[in-house]
C-alpha positions in Angstrom: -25.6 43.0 90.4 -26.8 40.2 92.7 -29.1 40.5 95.4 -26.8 40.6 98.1 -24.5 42.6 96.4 -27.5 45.5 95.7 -28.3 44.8 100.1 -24.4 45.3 100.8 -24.5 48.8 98.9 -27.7 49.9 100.0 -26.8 48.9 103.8 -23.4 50.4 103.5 -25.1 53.8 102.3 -27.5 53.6 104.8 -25.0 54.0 107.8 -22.6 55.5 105.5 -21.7 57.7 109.0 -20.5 54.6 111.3 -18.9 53.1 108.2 -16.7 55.6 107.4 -16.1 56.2 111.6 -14.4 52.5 111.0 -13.1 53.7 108.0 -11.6 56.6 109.7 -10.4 54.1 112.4 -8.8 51.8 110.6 -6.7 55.0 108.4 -5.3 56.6 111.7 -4.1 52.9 112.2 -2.2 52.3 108.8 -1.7 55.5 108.9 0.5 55.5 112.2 2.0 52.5 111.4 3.4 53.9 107.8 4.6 56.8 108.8 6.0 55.2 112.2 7.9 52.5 110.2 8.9 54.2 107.4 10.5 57.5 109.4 12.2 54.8 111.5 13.6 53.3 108.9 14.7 56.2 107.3 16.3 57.9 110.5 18.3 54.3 110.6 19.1 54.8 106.8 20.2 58.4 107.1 22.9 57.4 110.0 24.4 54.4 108.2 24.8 56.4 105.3 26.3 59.3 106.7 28.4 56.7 108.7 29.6 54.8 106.0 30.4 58.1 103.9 32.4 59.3 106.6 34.0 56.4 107.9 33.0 56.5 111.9 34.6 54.6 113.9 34.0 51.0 115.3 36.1 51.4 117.9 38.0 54.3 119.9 41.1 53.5 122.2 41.8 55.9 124.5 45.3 55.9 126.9 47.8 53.1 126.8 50.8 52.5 124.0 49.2 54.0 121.2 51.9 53.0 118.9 51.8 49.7 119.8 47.8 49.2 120.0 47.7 51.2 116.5 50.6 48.5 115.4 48.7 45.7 116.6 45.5 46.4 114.9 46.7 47.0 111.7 48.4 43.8 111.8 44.5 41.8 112.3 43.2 40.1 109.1 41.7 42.4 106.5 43.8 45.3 106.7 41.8 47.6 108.9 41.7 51.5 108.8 44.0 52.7 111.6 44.7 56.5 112.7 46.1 58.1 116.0 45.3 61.4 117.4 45.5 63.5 119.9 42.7 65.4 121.7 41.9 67.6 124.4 39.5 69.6 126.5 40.8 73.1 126.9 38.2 76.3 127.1 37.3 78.7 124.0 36.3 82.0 124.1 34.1 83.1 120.8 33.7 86.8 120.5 30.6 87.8 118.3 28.7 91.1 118.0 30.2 92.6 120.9 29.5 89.7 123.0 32.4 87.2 124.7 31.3 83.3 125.1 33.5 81.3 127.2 32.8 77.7 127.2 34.7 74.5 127.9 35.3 72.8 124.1 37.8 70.0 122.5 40.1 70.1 120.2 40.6 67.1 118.2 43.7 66.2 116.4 43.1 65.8 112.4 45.4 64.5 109.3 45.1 66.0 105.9 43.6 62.8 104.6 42.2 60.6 107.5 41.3 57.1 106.8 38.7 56.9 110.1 36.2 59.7 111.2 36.8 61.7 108.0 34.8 65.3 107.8 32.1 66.5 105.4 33.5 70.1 104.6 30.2 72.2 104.2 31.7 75.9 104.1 35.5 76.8 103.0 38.1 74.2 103.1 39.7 71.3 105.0 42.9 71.7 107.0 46.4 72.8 105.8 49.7 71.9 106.9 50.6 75.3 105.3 48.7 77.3 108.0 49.3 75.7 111.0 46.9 78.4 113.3 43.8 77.7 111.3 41.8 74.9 112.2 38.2 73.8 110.8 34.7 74.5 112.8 32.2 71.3 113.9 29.0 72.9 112.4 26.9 72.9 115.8 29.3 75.0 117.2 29.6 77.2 114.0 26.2 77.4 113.2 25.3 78.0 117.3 27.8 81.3 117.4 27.0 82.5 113.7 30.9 81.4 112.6 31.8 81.9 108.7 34.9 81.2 107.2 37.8 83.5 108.2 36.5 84.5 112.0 38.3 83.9 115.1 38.0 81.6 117.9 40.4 81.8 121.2 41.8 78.4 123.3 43.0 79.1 126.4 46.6 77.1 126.9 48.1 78.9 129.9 47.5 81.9 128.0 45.2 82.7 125.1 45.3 81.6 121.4 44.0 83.3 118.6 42.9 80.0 116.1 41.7 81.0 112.1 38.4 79.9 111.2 39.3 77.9 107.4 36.3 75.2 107.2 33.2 74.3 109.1 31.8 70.9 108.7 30.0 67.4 109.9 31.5 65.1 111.7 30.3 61.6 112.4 31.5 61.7 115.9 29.2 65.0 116.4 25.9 64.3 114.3 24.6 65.2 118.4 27.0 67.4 119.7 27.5 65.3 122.8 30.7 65.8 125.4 31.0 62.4 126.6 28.6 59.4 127.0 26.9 61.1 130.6 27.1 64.4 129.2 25.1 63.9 126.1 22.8 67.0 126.7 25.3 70.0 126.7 23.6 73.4 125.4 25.7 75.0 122.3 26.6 77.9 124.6 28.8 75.3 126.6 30.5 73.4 124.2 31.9 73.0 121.2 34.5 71.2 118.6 37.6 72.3 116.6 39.6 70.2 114.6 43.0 71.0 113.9 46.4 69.8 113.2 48.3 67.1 115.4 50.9 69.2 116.2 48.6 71.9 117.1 46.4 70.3 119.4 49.5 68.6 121.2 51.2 72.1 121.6 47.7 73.2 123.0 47.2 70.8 125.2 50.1 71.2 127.4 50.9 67.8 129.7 47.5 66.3 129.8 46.2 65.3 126.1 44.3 62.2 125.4 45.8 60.2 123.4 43.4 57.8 121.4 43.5 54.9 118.6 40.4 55.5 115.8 39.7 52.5 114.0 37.5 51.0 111.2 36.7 47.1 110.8 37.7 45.9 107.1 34.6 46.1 104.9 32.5 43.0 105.4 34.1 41.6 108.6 32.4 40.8 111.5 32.2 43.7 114.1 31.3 41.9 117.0 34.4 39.9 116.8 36.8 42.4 115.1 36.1 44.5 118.1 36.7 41.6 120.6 40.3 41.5 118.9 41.0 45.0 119.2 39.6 45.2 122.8 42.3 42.5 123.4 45.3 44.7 122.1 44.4 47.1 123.6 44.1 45.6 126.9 47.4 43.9 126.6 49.0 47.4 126.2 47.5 49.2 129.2 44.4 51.2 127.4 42.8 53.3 129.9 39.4 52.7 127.9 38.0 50.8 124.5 34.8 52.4 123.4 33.0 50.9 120.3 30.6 52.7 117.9 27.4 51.4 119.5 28.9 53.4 123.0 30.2 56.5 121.2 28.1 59.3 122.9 26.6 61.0 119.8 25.5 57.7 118.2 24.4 56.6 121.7 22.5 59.5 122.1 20.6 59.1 118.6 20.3 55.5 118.3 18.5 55.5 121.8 16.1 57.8 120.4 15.4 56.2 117.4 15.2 52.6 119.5 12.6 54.1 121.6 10.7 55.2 118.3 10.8 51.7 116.8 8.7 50.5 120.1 6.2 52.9 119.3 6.1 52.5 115.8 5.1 49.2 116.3 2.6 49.4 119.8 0.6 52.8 118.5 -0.7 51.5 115.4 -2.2 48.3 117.0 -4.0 49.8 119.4 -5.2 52.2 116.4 -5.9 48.8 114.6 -7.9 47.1 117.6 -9.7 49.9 118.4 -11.0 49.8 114.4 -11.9 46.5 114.9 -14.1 46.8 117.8 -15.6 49.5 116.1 -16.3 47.6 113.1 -17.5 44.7 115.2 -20.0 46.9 117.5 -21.6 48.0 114.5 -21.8 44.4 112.1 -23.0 42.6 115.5 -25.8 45.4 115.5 -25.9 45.0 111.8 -27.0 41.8 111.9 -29.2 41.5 115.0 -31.3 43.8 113.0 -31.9 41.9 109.9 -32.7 38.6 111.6 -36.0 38.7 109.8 -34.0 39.2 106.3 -31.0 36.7 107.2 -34.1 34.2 108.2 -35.9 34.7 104.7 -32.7 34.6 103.0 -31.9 31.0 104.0 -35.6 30.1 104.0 -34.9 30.4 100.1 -31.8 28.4 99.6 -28.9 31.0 100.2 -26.3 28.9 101.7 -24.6 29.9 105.1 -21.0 30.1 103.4 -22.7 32.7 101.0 -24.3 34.2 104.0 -20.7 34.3 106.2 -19.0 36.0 103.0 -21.2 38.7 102.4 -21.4 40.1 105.9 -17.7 39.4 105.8 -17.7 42.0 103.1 -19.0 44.6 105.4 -15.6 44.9 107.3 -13.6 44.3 104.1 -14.7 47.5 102.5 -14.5 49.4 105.6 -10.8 48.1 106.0 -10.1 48.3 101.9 -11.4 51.6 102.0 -9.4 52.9 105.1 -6.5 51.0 104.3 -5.4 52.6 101.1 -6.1 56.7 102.3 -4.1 55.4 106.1 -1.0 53.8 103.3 -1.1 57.1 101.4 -1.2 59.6 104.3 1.4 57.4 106.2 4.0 58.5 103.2 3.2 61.9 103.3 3.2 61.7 107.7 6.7 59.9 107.1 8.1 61.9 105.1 7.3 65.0 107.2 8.4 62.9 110.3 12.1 62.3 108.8 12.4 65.9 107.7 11.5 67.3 111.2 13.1 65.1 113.0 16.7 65.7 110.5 16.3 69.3 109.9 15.9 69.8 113.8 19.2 68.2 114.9 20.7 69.4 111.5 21.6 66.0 110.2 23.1 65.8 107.3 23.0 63.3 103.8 19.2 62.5 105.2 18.0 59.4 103.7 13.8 59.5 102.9 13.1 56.1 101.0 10.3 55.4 99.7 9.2 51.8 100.6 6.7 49.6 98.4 6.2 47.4 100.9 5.4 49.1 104.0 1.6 50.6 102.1 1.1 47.3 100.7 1.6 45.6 104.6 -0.5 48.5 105.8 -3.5 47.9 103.2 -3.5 43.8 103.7 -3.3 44.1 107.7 -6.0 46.4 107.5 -8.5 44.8 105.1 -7.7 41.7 107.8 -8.5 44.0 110.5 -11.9 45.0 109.3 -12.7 41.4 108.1 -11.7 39.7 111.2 -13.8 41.9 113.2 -16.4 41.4 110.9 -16.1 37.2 111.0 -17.8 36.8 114.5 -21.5 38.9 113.3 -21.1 37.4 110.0 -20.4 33.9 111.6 -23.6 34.3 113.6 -25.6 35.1 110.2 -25.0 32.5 108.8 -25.6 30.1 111.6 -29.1 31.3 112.2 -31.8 29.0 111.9 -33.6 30.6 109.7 -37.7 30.0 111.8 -36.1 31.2 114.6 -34.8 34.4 112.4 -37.7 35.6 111.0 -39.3 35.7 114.3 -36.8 39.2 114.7 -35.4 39.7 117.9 -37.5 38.8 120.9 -36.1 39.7 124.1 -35.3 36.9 126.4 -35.4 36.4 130.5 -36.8 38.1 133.0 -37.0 41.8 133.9 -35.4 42.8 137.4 -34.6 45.7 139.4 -31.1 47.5 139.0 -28.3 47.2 141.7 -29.1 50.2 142.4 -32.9 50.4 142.6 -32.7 48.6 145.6 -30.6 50.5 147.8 -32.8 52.2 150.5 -34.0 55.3 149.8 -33.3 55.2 145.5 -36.6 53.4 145.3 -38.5 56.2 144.1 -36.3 57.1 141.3 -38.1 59.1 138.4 -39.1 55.9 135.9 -36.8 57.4 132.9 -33.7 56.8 135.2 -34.6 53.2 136.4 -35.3 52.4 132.6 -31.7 54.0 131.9 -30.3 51.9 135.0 -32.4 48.6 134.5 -30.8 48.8 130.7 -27.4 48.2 131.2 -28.1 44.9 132.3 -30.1 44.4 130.1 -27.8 43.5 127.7 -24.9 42.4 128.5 -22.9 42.4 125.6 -24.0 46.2 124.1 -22.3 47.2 127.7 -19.6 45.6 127.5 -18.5 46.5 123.7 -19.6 50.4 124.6 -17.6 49.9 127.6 -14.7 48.7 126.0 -14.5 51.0 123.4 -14.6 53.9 126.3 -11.8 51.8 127.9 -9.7 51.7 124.4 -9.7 55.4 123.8 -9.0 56.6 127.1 -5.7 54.2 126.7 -5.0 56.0 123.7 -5.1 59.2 125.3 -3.6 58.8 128.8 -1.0 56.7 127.2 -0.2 59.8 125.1 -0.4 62.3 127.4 1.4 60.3 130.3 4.4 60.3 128.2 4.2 63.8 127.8 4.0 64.3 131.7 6.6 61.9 132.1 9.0 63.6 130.2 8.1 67.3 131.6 8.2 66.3 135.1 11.2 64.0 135.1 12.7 67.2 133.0 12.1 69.5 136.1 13.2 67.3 138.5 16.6 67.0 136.7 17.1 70.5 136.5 15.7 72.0 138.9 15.5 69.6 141.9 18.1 67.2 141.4 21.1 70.2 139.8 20.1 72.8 142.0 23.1 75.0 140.3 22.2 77.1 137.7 25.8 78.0 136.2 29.1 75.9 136.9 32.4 78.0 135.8 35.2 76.2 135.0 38.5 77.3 136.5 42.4 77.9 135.4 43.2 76.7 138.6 41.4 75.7 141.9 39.3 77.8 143.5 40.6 80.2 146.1 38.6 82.2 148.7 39.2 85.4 146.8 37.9 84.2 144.0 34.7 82.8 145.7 34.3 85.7 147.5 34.5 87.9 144.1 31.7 85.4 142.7 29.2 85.8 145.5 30.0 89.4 144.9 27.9 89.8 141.2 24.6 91.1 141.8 22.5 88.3 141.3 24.7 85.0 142.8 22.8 83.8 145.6 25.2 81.2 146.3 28.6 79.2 145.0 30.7 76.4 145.7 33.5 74.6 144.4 33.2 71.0 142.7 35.6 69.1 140.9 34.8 66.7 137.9 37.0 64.0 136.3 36.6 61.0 133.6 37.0 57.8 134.8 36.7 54.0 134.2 35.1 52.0 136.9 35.4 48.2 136.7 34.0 45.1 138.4 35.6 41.8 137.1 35.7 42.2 133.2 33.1 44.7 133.5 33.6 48.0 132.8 31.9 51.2 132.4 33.1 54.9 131.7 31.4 57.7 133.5 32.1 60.6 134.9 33.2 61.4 138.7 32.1 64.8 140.4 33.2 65.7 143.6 31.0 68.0 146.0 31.5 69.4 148.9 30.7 67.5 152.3 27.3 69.1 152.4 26.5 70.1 149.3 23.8 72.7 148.6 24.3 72.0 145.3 23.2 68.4 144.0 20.6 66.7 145.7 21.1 63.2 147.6 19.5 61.2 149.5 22.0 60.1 151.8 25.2 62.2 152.8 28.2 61.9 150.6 30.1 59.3 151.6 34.3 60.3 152.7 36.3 57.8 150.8 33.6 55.9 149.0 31.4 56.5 146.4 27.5 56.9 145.0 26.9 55.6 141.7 24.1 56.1 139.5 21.9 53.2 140.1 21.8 51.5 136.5 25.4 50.9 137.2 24.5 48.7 139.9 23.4 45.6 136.8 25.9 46.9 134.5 28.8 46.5 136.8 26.9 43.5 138.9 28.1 45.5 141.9 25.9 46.2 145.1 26.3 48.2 148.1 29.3 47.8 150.2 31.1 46.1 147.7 34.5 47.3 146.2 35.0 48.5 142.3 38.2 49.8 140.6 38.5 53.6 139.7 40.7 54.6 136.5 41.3 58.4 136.1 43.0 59.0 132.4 47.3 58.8 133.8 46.6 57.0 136.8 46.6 53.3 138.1 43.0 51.6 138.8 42.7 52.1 142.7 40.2 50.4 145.1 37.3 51.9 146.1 33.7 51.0 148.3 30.3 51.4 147.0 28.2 53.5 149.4 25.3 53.0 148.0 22.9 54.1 144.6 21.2 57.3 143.4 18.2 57.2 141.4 18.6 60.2 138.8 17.2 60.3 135.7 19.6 61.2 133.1 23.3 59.5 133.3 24.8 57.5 135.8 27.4 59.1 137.8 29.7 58.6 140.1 29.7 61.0 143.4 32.3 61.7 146.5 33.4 64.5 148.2 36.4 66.9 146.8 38.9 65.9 149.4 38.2 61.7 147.7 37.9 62.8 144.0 40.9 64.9 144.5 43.0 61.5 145.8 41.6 59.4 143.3 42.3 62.2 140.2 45.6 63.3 140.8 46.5 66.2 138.8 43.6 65.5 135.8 40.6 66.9 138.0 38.7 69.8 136.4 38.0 72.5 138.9 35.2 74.6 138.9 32.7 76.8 140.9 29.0 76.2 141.3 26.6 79.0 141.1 23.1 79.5 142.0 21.2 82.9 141.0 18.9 84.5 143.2 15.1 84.5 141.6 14.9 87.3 140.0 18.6 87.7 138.8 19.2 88.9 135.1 21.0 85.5 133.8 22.5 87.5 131.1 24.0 89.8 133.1 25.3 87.6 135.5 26.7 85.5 133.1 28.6 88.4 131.8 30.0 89.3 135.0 31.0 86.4 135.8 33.1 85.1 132.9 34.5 88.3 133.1 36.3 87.2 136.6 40.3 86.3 136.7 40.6 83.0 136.9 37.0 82.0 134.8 38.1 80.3 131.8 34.4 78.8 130.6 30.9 79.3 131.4 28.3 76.5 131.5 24.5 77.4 132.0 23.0 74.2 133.5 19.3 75.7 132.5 20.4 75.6 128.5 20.9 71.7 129.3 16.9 71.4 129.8 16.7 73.1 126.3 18.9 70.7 124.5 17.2 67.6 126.1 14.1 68.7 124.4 15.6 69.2 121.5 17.2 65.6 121.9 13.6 64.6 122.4 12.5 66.0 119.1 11.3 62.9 117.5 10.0 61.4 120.7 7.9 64.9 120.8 6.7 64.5 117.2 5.6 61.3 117.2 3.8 61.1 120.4 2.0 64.3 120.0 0.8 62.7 116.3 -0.1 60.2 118.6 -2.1 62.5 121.1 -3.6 63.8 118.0 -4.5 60.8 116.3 -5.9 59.1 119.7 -8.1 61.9 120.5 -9.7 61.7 117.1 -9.9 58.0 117.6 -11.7 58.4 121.1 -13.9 60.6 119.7 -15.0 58.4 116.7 -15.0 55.3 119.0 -17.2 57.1 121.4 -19.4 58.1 118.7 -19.7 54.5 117.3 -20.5 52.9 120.2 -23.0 54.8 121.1 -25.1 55.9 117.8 -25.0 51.8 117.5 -26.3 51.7 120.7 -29.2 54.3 120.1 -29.6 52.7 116.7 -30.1 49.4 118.6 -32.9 50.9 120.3 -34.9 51.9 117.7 -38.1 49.8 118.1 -37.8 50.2 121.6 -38.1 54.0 121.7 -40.2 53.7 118.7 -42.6 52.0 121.4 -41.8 54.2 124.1 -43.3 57.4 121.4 -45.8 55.8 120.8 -47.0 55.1 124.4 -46.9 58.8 124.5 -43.4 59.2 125.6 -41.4 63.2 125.1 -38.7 63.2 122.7 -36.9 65.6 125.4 -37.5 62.9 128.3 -36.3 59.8 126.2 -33.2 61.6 125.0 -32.3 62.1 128.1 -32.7 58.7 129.5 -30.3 57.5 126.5 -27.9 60.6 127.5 -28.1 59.4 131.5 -27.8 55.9 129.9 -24.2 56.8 128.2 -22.9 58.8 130.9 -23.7 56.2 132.9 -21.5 52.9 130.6 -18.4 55.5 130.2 -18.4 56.3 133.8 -18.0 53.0 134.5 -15.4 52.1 132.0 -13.3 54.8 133.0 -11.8 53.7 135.6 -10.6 50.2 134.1 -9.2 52.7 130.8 -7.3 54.7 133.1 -6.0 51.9 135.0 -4.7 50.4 131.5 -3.7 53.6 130.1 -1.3 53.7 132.7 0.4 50.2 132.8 0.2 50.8 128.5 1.9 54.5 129.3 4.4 52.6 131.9 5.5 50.0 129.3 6.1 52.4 126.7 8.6 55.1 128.9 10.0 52.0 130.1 11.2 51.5 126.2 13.4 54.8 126.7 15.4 53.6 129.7 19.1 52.9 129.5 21.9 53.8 131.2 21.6 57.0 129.9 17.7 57.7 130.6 15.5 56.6 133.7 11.9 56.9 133.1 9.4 56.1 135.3 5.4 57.0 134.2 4.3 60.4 136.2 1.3 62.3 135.7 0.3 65.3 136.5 -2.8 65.3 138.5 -4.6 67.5 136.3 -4.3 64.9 133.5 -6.5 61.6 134.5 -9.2 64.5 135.4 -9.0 66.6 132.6 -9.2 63.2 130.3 -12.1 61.7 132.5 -14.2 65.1 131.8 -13.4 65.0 127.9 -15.0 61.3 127.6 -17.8 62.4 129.8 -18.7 65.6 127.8 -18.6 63.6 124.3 -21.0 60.9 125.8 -22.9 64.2 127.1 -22.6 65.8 123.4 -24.5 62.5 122.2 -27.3 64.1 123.4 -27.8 66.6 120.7 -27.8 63.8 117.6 -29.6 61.5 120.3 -32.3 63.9 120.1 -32.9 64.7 116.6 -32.9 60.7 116.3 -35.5 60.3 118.7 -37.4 63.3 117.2 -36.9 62.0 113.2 -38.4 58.4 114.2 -41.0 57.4 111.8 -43.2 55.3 114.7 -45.4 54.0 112.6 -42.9 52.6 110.1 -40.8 50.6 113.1 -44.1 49.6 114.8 -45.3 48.1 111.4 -42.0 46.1 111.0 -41.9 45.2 113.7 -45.2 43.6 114.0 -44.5 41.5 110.2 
């Protein structure tokens, strides 16, 4: 073994502790980053599969000449897959255990053999002509109300249908059980999908079914323009709406989570990765500032500076080869365990986990580089030395002056141990800025984190709680009558109702156009929170429609309700709401613009200490009540729509306090270790271990105090990029925190640079003065 080989093992064992903190740095980083990239590639993997197994969709026609749209598309090039259907949305009542559920759910229209949106039969059997009553279970709804094979299930149609349970499976229009594209976040107690015969669902649904065109683009065509063709058909025979895969609200709904992830499979692990570098570069600078002397003998004897350069270079490749490969293979494992949360928690099915050669591989190289770059600027240095000048050691340079501080008025008889610990941070320049910056780094990390979190739980509230003031709505046979308002406010435990209407609609600008859903309150709703009145033959829209439609305030849109012509109507003005974008009137406008295909329903609020079970039992028990939606069990299934943003941001929040910590600890046992002739001296002049460790303590409290502020100031723009990832015009993040957080995360970084006190201390105390004062003196 050479010479400098036998120096770069003995140095490495040495400080074996802040090498394997960059170590450690650099592993959270691959780490993060393989099992960010690879679960996001699997979660894309597991929907194209399932997709393509089941044939979804790339385009849904809804309204119009179905005949003739479904005639014209199978006449396009490539003989595309072509089905029509009916559906509707009719309420279900699901009796279980001596408990009745009454919910609004579809029925969808099914053929024995479908060509587009096939199903994945998981229990019993498909649909047969031969029993006309039975009809097959969507599995959320199935598994939600503990369905098997052979139960019941009631549809009301005028009166109430017994239907035979005969198959429950997986749709690919219902991987996220979502209603319609602005109500993606439905609780299983409200609704729910049955497929069943043509004829069936047509009987069922009375005067008002939906009539729709399901199509599938020939195998290797292009989408984009296949879907510009059928958008043209379809047009040309009076389609009420064209909706194509990338808009269907289920996939909507998942690939909006899983775009989010991508961002942060990319962003998290290169913080993780800078903040290994600046580790690894804090403690190679320090490295070789203390073996001037050697560096200077070294070249004194011939070794050339490219030597020099590649064997302090080494230092941060084995620090980087080393934390590379155990980040690449805890990334597969974290990957693996990130797909099968994520799958298992929204049940989908035919999950794809890969494993992926290259992704370790790209995760090993771009950490080695990590740890080398930040190694090149020390090792650079070394080997520009001169090498007189190095074997002189370090020799401080300029002139001594009084802190900032020292000369305010009064602070001028400060006890000596805290003028030394104020007088040293400008001292050196450069050890404050790297300690500051690594402070800086890890409270980004953190806040970053935990903003998101906040974000997500306060926005959450504000949806629910301050925003939809209701906590039930129940849907109605008919419209509400003051009997049967007076019979709701009645149930012990209403504090308050009022009647709403709701209705699908298409509202265009031009050639744009957008489907959304149109809600009608009353004049002065208590209901739904605005900020300006409802507006009496106008409407409020959600404000993301304002760039989708290119529409503003005062201007004029058209309004499409499924049967009826598009009719005029002024913009009153935008509403800032986090989930969906809506459109708002009063009843009296939503009524004109409707016609007879408004849904009407009651609003109900429950006093504070109401028994919600209870209530909800009385009330769908009402004449009249034909489904029951708790607005509270939305909040639930956000979250659990949220389930991969949870995981991976609280693997995040783990990994980024574990990085602070380490960071903090680098930066400053470098910076003690920095010290060591220094406090060496100071012993030696008769100085108390107990009185020098605290001056380093004060020292460190004193360069993270003063980083803080610019970490939390960059945590949050870092925090407000990422949330702004998630917005759509489904989502509406903006960054909130709760107040609690910045404190609670600017006392964590202050008590690990107060914790430094304890191995400050035994360092201090372990000195061997006479060793340091004897090199130092050669």
């Amino acid at each position: 073994m050479s010479l400098l080989a036998r120096k770069l093992v003995r140095d490495t064992r040495r400080q074996w502790v802040q090498f394997a903190a960059v170590a450690l740095t650099l592993a959270l980083g691959v780490a993060v980053f393989g099992a960010a990239y690879d679960s996001y590639d699997n979660l894309k993997s597991s929907y194209a599969h399932i997709y393509d197994r089941l044939r979804f969709a790339d385009v849904t026609v809804t309204g119009g000449d179905t005949a003739a749209i479904a005639a014209g598309v199978r006449g396009l090039a490539g003989g595309p897959a072509v089905e029509t259907r009916v559906q509707a949305d009719i309420p279900f009542r699901v009796r279980r255990g001596g408990e009745v559920h009454t919910l609004l759910g579809r029925v969808v229209g099914q053929p024995p053999a479908p060509r587009v949106d096939a199903l994945l039969i998981q229990r019993g059997r498909g649909l047969d002509p031969a029993r006309p009553a039975g009809v097959v279970i969507e599995r959320h709804m199935a598994d939600h109300f503990h369905l098997a094979v052979g139960d019941t299930v009631e549809v009301f149609a005028a009166t109430w249908r017994t239907l035979t349970v005969e198959g429950i499976a997986v749709s690919p229009e219902y991987l996220w059980p979502a209603r319609d594209r602005q109500d993606l976040l439905t609780s299983p107690d409200d609704f729910g999908v049955v497929f069943a015969d043509e004829g069936l669902v047509a009987d069922l649904a009375g005067s008002s079914p939906a009539h729709q065109v399901v199509v599938r683009a020939p195998r290797g065509a292009d989408v984009a323009a296949f879907e510009r063709q059928v958008h043209t058909i379809a047009a040309a025979n009076d389609a009420a709406d064209v909706m194509t895969q990338a808009e269907q609200p289920s996939n909507a709904a998942l690939q909006q989570d899983v775009a989010g992830f991508g961002q942060l499979a990319v962003l998290f692990p290169v913080l993780f990765l800078v903040a290994a570098a600046l580790a690894a570069y804090v403690l190679l600078g320090r490295l070789v500032r203390t073996q001037r002397g050697q560096i200077g003998m070294l070249r004194a004897n011939g070794y050339p500076r490219r030597r020099l350069l590649r064997h302090y270079l080494a230092y941060g490749a084995i620090a980087g080869v080393a934390g590379s490969i155990a980040g690449a293979v805890g990334g597969l494992g974290l990957a693996l365990w990130l797909t099968s949360t994520y799958t298992s928690s929204l049940g989908i099915p035919l999950a794809v986990a890969h494993f992926h050669p290259l992704t370790p591989v790209i995760g090993v190289v771009v950490g080695t580089v990590a740890g080398a770059l930040a190694a090149f600027g020390p090792a650079r240095t070394a080997s520009r030395v001169a090498p007189a000048e190095a074997m002189r050691g370090v020799v401080p340079l300029g002139v001594a002056h009084r802190s900032v501080v020292e000369r305010v008025p009064g602070l001028r008889g400060l006890p000596v141990r805290t003028r030394l610990a104020l007088r040293n941070l400008g001292r050196s320049p450069r050890r404050a800025v790297s300690t500051g910056a690594g402070v800086a780094l890890a409270a980004v990390l953190v806040l970053s984190s935990l903003g998101m979190l906040d974000t997500v739980t306060l926005v959450m509230n504000d949806q629910f709680h301050h925003i939809q003031r209701q906590d039930a709505q129940l849907y109605l046979a008919s419209p509400a009558d003051a009997n049967l308002q007076a019979a709701v406010r009645a149930v012990p435990g209403v504090a308050a109702e009022e009647p709403a209407i709701e209705a699908p609609v298409v509202i265009s600008n031009g050639g744009r156009r957008y489907q959304t859903a149109l809600t009608g309150f009353a004049p002065n709703t208590a209901m739904h929170r605005f900020d300006a009145a409802l507006p009496d033959g106008g409407l409020l829209l959600g404000d993301a429609l304002g760039s989708i439609l290119h529409v503003g305030a005062g201007q004029t849109v058209d309004v499409a309700v499924d049967g009826n012509p598009p009719a005029p109507v002024r913009v009153a003005g935008f509403v800032h709401e986090p989930i969906g974008s809506l459109a708002y009137t009063t009843i009296a406008h939503a009524q004109q613009l409707a016609g007879g295909n408004a849904l009407p329903s009651l609003l109900v609020r429950y006093d504070a200490h109401a028994d919600r079970t209870a209530v909800r039992t009385a009330l769908v028990d009402l004449p009249g009540v034909v489904a029951f939606r708790d607005v509270r069990g939305s909040e639930e299934t956000v979250r659990q729509l949220l389930g991969l943003f949870y995981a991976i941001v609280g693997v995040m929040l783990l990994f980024g306090s574990i990085l602070a910590v380490v960071v903090l600890f680098n930066t400053l046992s470098v910076n003690l270790s920095e010290r060591t002739v220094e406090l060496a001296t100071l012993r030696a002049a008769g100085g108390r271990v107990a009185t020098l460790a605290r001056m380093m303590t004060g020292e460190n409290l004193l360069l993270v105090a003063a980083a803080i502020p610019a970490g939390l100031v960059a945590g949050w723009l870092t925090g407000r990029w990422l949330m702004s990832s998630f917005n759509s015009d489904l989502y509406h993040f903006t960054l909130r925190l709760r107040p609690t957080t910045p404190l609670l995360l600017v006392a964590a970084l202050l008590a690990i640079a107060l914790l430094m006190h304890i191995p400050s201390r035994r360092s201090i105390r372990r000195l061997d003065v006479a060793r340091v004062v004897r090199e130092r003196a050669l």
